[in-house]
C-alpha angles and dihedrals in degrees: 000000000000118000089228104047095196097053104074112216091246106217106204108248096244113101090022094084093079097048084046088048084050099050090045094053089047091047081049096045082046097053099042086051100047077043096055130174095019089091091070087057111013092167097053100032113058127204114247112043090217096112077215126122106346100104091062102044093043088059086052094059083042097052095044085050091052093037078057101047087042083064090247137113106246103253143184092278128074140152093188083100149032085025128237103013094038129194149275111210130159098231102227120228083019088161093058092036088054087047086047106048090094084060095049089043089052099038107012125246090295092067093039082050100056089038091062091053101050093045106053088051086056103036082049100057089045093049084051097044084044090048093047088047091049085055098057090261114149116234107256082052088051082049083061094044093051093047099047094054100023085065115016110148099257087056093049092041086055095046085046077052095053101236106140090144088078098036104084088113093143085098096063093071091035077068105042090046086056102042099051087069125079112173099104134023083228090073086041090062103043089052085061102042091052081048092062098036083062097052082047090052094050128321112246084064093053090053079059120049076046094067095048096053090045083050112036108031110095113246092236144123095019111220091051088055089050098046097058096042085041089062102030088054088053087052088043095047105044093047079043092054087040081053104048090036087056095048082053101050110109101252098034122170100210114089116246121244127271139172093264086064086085089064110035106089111347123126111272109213097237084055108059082070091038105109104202126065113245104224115190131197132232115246093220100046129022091207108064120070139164137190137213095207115180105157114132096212112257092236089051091049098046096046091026096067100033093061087049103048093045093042082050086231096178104164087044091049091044078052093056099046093046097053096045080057089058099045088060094063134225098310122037115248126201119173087344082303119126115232113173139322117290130233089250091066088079089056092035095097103047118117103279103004100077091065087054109098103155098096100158089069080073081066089069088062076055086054096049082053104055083038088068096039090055093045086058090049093044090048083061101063119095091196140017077034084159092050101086081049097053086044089056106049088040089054099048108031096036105018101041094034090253084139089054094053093056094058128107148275140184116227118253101262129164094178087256091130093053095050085047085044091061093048133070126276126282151120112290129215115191126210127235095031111231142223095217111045099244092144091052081051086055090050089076080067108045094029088212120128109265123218088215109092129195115279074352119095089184142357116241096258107050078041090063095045091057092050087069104125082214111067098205088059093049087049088050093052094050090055091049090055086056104254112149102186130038104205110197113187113191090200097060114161117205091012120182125227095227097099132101093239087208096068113079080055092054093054096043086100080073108039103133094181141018137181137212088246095070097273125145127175127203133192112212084203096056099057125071095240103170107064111104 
């Protein structure tokens, strides 16, 4: 190791492209295995078998690919969904959804989807490989390094969840690679530069690159420090004002905050050393499940810290603690029993940070840690150098399930999409209303407004109409709104209870099509709804 801890042996990045290539093609060759068989049909099947967010973050792909070919910039303000009033969302990832709206316009949501899966898992393992190098770590050590973050079990249990929106994490040990080096105010800038392109690609990333910037970069000389956490602050900022701006607008999509936000989905402290992932159900539909993994991996926390500890790693060590800190939340559970204040309550009311809930992703910066603790204790080793890494993938991906939360899913489809494409064009309000926008999902197929938004059944207004004891004044009103077709599906999952049940049979006198699968469709033109 380094005589001066502290100071990392800094590799020049030539010559490091083509191990970091390499690390990347192997994390890629690993996630479409463990996914099989989504790669014979990776626009049917989807990765994550969660049933969990895909719809909604399939139509976003699908939003910023239409708001491209309209010849706009995809903004705040939209009507394609939650009709009349619309929507104003801040579409997460919007940089990679704007690079991959080629790949949506080729092979629909569902393939930009599963390539953002796969990729982040891969871009991931060669950013950390690349870091580690950087560091003086050998390669076998990097190998560690990649394996341990690449695929850390908060990282895994996301991408089960189907959030690839918030896993473009590659950027937190681009970072961390840059900032370690101080030799030139070029490398200062670009730390900080790849700091605010993270917070621009989701914001859990953002907090993080931040805090390794805040962490890792030497102190001096000043005006190097200052410059890269100068630039990446203005990026952080202005996505952290869009995002606050967005939360406030009238009809938001983003759920505003409650008491019950400091205990869905932070890190509890018995987890972080459970082994297993605790997957739960949904009440309303078997098929959909999530899990809150924070577990750190017993073989990434054995070798982890002890690379850490014996290469006196203390800023790495001061990183790991803090962001275990963050991934607890604002209040400390135990049990589900609250214990004291955490330190990220003092963070917890900043633009942008207070609608950030998540707080076990902050377990994946933990993972990048004890990645580069095992890859220094890994560097040490004169023989069996490959073995950490093979500890590590064989925890993680066969002991702790990691394998079972990359397999794969089909979409929730009743052929709905395919009866409303063969018909003309016009807003769509489905029946039952759903928690789980699959008919905003639906809405990439048939290409009409929806009145589904997304964590929104139904807006207020089109809620009120259905509430109409008569159901022919409930079907007046509808069409007044400006809905064409009535869509009723008999086999809805996660259906809501907001709706007036007597109405798809008093539109049955205008269904124009119907499926084997329980679909009708009504249009509202085609019924004579104003006699008494």
């Amino acid at each position: 190791m380094a005589q001066n801890p502290e100071q990392d042996l800094i590799l020049p990045t030539k010559g490091l492209l083509a191990g970091a290539i390499i690390a990347t093609l192997v994390a890629m060759i690993i996630v479409v295995t463990a996914s099989w068989p989504m790669i014979t049909d990776p626009t049917g099947m989807v990765l994550g078998a969660s049933q969990n967010d895909f719809y909604g973050i399939a139509w976003g792909l699908y939003h910023v690919w239409e708001s491209l070919r309209g010849g706009t910039f995809p903004g705040l303000e939209t009507h394609a969904i939650a009709w009349p009033e619309g929507a104003s969302l801040l579409v997460s990832d919007l940089p990679e959804a704007i690079l991959l709206a080629p790949v949506t316009a080729i092979g629909g949501p569902t393939l930009a989807f599963n390539v953002l899966q796969v990729l982040h898992h891969a871009l991931a393992a060669g950013a950390a490989w690349w870091c580690a190098r950087r560091m003086g770590i050998s390669n076998a050590g990097a190998a560690a390094t990649a394996a341990a973050f690449a695929f850390s079990p908060a990282f895994l249990a996301t991408t089960f969840n189907q959030n690839p929106d918030v896993t473009a994490w590659y950027w937190v040990p681009l970072t961390a690679g840059l900032a370690v080096d101080s030799r030139s105010i070029k490398s200062s800038l670009l730390a900080g530069t790849t700091a605010g392109l993270a917070a621009w690609c989701n914001p859990y990333g953002g907090v993080m690159a931040l805090l390794v910037l805040l962490a890792l970069h030497p102190t001096r000389p000043v005006h190097r420090w200052g410059a890269g956490l100068a630039l990446a602050a203005v990026f952080a900022s202005f996505y952290a004002f869009m995002l606050e701006s967005s939360v406030r607008a009238r009809h938001s999509v983003v759920p505003k905050g409650s008491r019950m936000d400091t205990v869905h989905g932070v890190a509890q402290l018995c987890s972080l050393v459970t082994p297993r992932p605790l997957l739960q159900s949904d009440i309303h539909w078997d098929a959909s499940r999530f899990t809150h993994w924070s577990y750190l991996g017993t073989m990434a926390l054995l070798l982890g810290i002890a690379g850490l500890l014996l290469g006196r790693r203390w800023r790495w060590l001061l990183l790991f603690s803090i962001s275990l800190a963050f991934s607890l939340g604002p209040v400390i559970h135990l049990h589900g029993q609250e214990l004291f204040p955490g330190p990220y309550a003092l963070l917890d009311n900043l633009p942008g940070l207070q609608w950030m809930h998540l707080g076990y992703r902050y377990t994946v910066l933990s993972g990048l840690c004890l990645g580069i603790g095992a890859g220094l204790l890994t560097t040490t080793l004169r023989r069996f150098t490959w073995v950490p890494v093979l500890l590590l993938l064989g925890d993680v991906m066969l002991v702790s399930s990691g394998w079972r939360l990359l397999a794969p899913d089909r979409p929730f489809d009743d052929g709905s999409c395919q009866l409303l494409k063969d018909l003309p064009p016009g807003p769509v309000l489905d029946l039952p209303p759903t928690h789980g926008e699959f008919w905003i999902f639906s809405s990439t197929c048939h290409g009409n407004p929806v009145a589904e938004g997304i964590n929104l059944p139904l807006t207020r207004s089109v809620h009120d109409a259905l509430s109409h004891n008569d159901p022919m004044a409930a079907l007046l009103a509808l069409r007044s709104f400006g809905f064409r077709y009535l869509v009723y599906h008999s086999n809805s999952p996660r259906a809501d209870s907001g709706w007036f049940p007597e109405l798809p049979t008093a539109g049955q006198r205008c269904a124009v099509a119907e499926n084997t699968q329980g679909v009708t469709v009504m249009d509202l033109r085609e019924c004579n709804l104003d006699f008494r």
